[in-house]
C-alpha positions in Angstrom: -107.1 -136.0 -58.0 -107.1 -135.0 -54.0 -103.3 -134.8 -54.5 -103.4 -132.4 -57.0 -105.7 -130.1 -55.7 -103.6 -130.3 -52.2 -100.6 -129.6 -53.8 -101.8 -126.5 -56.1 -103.6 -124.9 -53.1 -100.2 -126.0 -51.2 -97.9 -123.6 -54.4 -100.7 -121.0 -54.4 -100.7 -120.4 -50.2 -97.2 -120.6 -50.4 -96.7 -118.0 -53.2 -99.0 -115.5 -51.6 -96.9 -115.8 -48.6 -93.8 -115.0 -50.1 -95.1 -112.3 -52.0 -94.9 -110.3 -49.6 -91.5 -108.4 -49.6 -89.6 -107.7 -46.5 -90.7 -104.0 -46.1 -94.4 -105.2 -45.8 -94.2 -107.8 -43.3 -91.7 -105.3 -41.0 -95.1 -102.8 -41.8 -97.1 -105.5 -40.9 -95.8 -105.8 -37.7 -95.9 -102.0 -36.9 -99.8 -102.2 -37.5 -100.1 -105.0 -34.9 -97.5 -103.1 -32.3 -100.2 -99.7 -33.5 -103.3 -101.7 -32.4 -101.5 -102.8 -29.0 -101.0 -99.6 -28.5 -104.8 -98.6 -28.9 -105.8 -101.0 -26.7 -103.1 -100.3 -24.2 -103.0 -96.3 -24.2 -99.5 -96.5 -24.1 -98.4 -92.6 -24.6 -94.6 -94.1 -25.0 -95.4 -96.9 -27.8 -98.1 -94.3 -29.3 -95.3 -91.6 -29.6 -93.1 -94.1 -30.9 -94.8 -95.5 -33.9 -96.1 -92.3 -34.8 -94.4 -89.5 -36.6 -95.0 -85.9 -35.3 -96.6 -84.7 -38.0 -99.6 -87.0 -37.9 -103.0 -86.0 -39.0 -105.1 -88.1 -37.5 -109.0 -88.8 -39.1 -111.9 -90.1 -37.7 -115.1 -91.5 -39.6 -117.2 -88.4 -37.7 -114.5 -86.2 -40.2 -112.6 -84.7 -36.9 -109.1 -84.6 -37.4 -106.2 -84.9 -34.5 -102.7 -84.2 -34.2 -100.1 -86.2 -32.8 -100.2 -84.7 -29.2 -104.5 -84.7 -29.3 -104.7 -88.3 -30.5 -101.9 -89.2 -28.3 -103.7 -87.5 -25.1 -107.5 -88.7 -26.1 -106.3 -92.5 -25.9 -103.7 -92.0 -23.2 -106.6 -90.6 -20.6 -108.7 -93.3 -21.5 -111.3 -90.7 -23.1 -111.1 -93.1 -25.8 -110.7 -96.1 -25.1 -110.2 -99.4 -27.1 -111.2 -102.8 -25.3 -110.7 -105.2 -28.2 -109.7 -104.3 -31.5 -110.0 -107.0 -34.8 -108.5 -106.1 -38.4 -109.1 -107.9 -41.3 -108.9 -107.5 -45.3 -105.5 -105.7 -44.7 -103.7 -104.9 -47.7 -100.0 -103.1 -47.3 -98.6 -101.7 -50.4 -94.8 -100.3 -49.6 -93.5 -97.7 -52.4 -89.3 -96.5 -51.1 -90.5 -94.9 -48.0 -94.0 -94.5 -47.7 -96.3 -97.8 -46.9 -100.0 -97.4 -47.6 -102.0 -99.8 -45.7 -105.8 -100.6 -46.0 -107.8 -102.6 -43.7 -111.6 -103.1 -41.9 -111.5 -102.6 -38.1 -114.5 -103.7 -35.8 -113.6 -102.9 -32.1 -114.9 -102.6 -29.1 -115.0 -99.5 -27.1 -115.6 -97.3 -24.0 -115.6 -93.9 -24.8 -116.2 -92.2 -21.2 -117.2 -95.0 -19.7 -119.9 -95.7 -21.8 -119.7 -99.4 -23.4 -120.0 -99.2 -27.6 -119.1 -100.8 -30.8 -117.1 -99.4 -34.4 -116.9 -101.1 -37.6 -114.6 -99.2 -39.9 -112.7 -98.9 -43.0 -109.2 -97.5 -42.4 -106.5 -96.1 -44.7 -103.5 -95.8 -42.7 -99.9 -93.8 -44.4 -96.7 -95.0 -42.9 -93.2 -93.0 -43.8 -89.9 -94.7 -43.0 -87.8 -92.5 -40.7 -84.5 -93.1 -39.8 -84.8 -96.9 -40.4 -88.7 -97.2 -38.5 -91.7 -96.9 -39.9 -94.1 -94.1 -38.5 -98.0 -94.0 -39.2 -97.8 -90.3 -40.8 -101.9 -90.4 -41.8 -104.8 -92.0 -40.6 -108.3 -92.0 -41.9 -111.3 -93.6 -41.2 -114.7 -94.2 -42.7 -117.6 -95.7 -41.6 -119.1 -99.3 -43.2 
């Protein structure tokens, strides 16, 4: 009986794995370069996984631009220490990849020492062969 439950939790692993199609898992891997970015403050990565039209939306319901979000994590006024996502989802239709997902960082807004726990929806386009994050928004949990 042990063998058969090992081997049908074995096929259903290994079928959600390979469920996911190509275009997710190169989305995938965006996300994860997008949340070394917010750690880092990287204006050149930032810039480069995001498109120029970006709007930008935070759980308080402020909404950024490209060059405002870019600037408020590049000068540290925001500031991500440690950033954990979990329950992502990534659902890829031709050239637009929505991707849903709970965050829980750590933070230090100007200096002073705080935690978030959100929900996010993020909207990736494909341009020119990359993915860009094109939307952003954010709700608190």
């Amino acid at each position: 009986m042990r063998k058969i439950y090992f081997l049908l939790h074995f096929c259903l692993v290994t079928s959600a794995v390979n469920a996911q199609s190509k275009s997710e898992i190169k989305v995938a891997a965006v996300v994860e370069n997008f949340k070394a970015a917010l750690i880092s403050g990287d204006r050149a990565q930032l810039e480069k996984i995001t498109s120029p039209n970006l709007s930008y939306g935070h759980s308080s319901g402020k909404i950024e631009d490209r060059a405002t979000f870019i600037e408020t994590l590049a000068s540290g006024k925001s500031d991500f220490v440690k950033v954990n996502l979990t329950e992502q989802s990534i659902k890829v239709s031709g050239k637009t990849a929505i991707v849903r997902h709970k965050l829980s960082a750590e933070i230090n807004d100007g200096g002073k020492p705080g935690t978030v726990n959100l929900g996010v929806l993020l909207v990736f386009q494909k341009d020119g062969g990359n993915w860009k994050l094109l939307a952003r928004q954010a709700f608190k949990l």
